[in-house]
C-alpha positions in Angstrom: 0.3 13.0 -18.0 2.1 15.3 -16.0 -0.8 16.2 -14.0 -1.3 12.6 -13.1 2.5 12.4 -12.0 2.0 15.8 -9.9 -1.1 14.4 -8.4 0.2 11.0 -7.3 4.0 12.6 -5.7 1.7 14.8 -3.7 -0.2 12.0 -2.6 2.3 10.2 -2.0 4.0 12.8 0.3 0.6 13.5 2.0 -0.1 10.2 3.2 3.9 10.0 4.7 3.2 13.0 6.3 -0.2 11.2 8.2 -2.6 13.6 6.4 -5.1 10.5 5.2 -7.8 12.7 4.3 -5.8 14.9 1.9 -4.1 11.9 0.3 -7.6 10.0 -0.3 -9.1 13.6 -1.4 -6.4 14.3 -3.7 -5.9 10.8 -5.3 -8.8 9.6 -5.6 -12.1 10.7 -7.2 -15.4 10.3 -5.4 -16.8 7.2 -7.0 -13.4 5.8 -8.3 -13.8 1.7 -8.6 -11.1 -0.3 -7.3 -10.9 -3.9 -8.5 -9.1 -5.4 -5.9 -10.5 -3.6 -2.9 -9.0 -4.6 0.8 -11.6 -7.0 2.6 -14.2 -5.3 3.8 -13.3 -1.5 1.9 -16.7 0.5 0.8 -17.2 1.6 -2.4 -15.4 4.9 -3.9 -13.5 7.8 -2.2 -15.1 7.1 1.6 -14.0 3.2 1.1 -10.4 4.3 0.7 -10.8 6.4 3.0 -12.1 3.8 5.6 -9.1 1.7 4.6 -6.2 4.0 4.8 -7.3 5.5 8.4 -7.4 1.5 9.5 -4.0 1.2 7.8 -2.6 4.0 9.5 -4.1 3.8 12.7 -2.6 0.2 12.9 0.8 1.7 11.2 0.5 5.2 12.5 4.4 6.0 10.7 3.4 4.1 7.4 5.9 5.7 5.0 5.1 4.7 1.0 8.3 4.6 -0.9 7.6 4.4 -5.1 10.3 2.1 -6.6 9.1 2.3 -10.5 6.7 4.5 -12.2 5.5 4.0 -15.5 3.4 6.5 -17.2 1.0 6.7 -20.1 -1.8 9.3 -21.2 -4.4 8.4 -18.5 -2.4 5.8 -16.1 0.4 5.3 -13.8 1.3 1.9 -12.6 3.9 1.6 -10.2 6.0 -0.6 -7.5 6.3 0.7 -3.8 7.8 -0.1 -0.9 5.6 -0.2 2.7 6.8 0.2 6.0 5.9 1.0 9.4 5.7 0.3 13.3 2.5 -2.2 14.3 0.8 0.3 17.0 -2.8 -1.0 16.8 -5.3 -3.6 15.5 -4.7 -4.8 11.9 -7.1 -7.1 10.7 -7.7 -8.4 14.3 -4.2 -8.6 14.8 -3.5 -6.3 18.4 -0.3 -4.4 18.0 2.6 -5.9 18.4 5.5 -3.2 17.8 7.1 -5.3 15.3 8.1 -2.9 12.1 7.1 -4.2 8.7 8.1 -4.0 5.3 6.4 -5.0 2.2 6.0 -4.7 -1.5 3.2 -3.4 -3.3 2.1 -3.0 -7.0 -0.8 -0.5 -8.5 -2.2 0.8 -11.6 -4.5 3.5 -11.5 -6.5 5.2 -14.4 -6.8 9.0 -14.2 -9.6 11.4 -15.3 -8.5 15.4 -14.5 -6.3 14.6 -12.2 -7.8 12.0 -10.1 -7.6 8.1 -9.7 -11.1 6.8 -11.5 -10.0 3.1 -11.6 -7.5 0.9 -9.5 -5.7 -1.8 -9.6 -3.4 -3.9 -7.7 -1.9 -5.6 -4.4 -0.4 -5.4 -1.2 1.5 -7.9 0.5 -0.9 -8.7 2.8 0.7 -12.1 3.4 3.7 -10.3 4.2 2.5 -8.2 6.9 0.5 -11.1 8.4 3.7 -13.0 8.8 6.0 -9.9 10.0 3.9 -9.6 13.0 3.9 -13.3 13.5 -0.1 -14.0 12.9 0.9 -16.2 9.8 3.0 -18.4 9.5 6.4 -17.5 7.2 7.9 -19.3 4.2 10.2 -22.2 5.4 13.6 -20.5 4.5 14.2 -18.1 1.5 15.9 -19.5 -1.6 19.6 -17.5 -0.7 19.5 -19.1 2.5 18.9 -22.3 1.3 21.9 -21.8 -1.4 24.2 -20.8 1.1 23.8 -23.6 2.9 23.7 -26.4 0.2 27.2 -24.9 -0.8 28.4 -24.8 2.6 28.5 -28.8 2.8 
């Protein structure tokens, strides 16, 4: 367990410092399955790798902020926080420079150290409508309080 904890805060701080390949080759062992794989992501260790260069390529000062961790004998699952600066092509999207921030929730199975299944989500969504290539919600539910009292 601790192991796993070790291996996923050095991850973690690899992949904020822009070292992709270390993250991916520290996290992740070579044929580990993800069940909710981005569009388009290969199979196993080169599919996240494939991903996380586009990712950060696109979001060259991507920064992963965990929120929660909880930890069992052979899995962490766990809430993060995404942000970064739109420098290049995201799914077809051309940079915009418009900074993004997103919420994120994963579960990955370990085996000696190393992710061997995943699951979970980004806020895609969220990212397509921060750099204005989907449309955004119609007013968040604060807002729409604020204003109801207001009359």
């Amino acid at each position: 367990m601790d192991q796993n904890t070790a291996t996923q805060e050095k991850a973690a701080a690899l992949l904020n410092s822009g070292d992709v390949d270390g993250f991916v080759d520290t996290l992740f062992a070579p044929d580990a399955l993800d069940h909710d794989p981005a569009p388009g992501q290969g199979p196993g260790r080169e599919g996240y790798r494939t991903f996380f260069h586009t990712l950060t390529t696109a979001f060259p000062d991507a920064h992963l902020e965990p929120l929660v961790n909880v930890v069992d004998d052979d899995k962490i699952a766990f809430a993060y926080t995404l942000t970064g600066t739109h420098r290049g092509d995201f799914n077809g999207v051309a940079a915009t420079g418009n900074r993004i921030e997103v919420r994120g929730l994963q579960i990955g199975r370990f085996e000696s150290g190393q992710i061997v299944e995943r699951w979970g989500s980004s806020d895609e969504l969220g990212i397509l409508q921060q750099l204005g290539a989907a449309p955004g919600p119609s007013g968040n539910i604060v807002d729409k309080v604020k204003n109801a009292l207001s009359h």
